[in-house]
N, C-alpha and C positions, 0 to 999 in steps of 0.2 A: 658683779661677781669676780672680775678679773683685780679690780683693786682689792677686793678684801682677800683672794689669796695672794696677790703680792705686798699688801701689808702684813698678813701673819706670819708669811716666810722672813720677809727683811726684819720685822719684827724677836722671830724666834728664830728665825737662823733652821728651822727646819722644813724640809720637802725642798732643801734649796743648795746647789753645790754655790762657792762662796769662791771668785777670782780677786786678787790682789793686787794689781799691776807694780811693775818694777821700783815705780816714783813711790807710791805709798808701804810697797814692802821696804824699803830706804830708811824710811822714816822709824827714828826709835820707839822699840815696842808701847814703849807708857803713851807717846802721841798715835800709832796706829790705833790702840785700845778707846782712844779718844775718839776719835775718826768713825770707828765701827760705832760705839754709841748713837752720833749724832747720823748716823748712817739708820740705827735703828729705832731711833724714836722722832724721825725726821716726819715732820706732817705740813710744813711750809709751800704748798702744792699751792702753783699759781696757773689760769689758765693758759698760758704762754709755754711753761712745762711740763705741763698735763693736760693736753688736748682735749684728750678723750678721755677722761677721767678713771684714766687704768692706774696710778700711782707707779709708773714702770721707769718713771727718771726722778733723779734730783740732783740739785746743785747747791753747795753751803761752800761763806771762804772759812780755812781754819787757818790760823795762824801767818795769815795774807797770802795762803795757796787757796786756790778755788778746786775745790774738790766737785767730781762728779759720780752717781751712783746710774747704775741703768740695772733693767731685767733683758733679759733675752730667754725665749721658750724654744727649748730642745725635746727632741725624741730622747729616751731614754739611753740610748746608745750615745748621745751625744754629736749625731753621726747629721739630722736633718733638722729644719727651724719643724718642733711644732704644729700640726694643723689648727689645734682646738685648744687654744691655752685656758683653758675653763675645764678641761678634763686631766683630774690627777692622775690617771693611770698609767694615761699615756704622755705626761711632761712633765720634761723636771726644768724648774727653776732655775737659770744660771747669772747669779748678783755678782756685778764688775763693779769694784771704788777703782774709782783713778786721779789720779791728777788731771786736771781740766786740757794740760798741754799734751798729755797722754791722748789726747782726742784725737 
């Protein structure tokens, strides 16, 4: 259950606030746009990267940077991690792209 709501979020960009880090806000709008794409129809899940088969990381290189995506589950406030990230009521989705050096 946890992979398919963090595929429809990464996927639609909705139920989910969307972080940037400084390296990929950097990067000119037309490659960011790029970036988000393969951010969002990203399925390349190996079990090395996806332990537990939540879809909650990935890693792809663009343009000989190694990019990273993660989820992290917040209380709505933003305030605590989550107890139940399987209950939308009470979590909101927060999707980090980064530069892999940004780690």
């Amino acid at each position: 259950e946890i992979a398919a709501l963090n595929d429809y979020a990464r996927y639609s960009l909705t139920g989910c606030m969307l972080l940037l880090t400084p390296g990929i806000m950097r990067m000119p709008p037309d490659e960011r746009e790029l970036v988000l794409t393969k951010v969002r129809n990203f399925s390349q899940f190996t079990p090395e990267m996806d332990p537990r088969g939540e879809h909650d990381f990935g890693e792809f290189d663009h343009g000989g940077q190694r990019i990273f995506w993660k989820f992290d589950y917040q209380d709505w406030r933003g305030m605590w991690q989550a107890p139940d990230p399987t209950d939308r009521r009470a979590t909101r989705r927060l999707l980090t792209i980064l530069l892999a050096e940004e780690y």
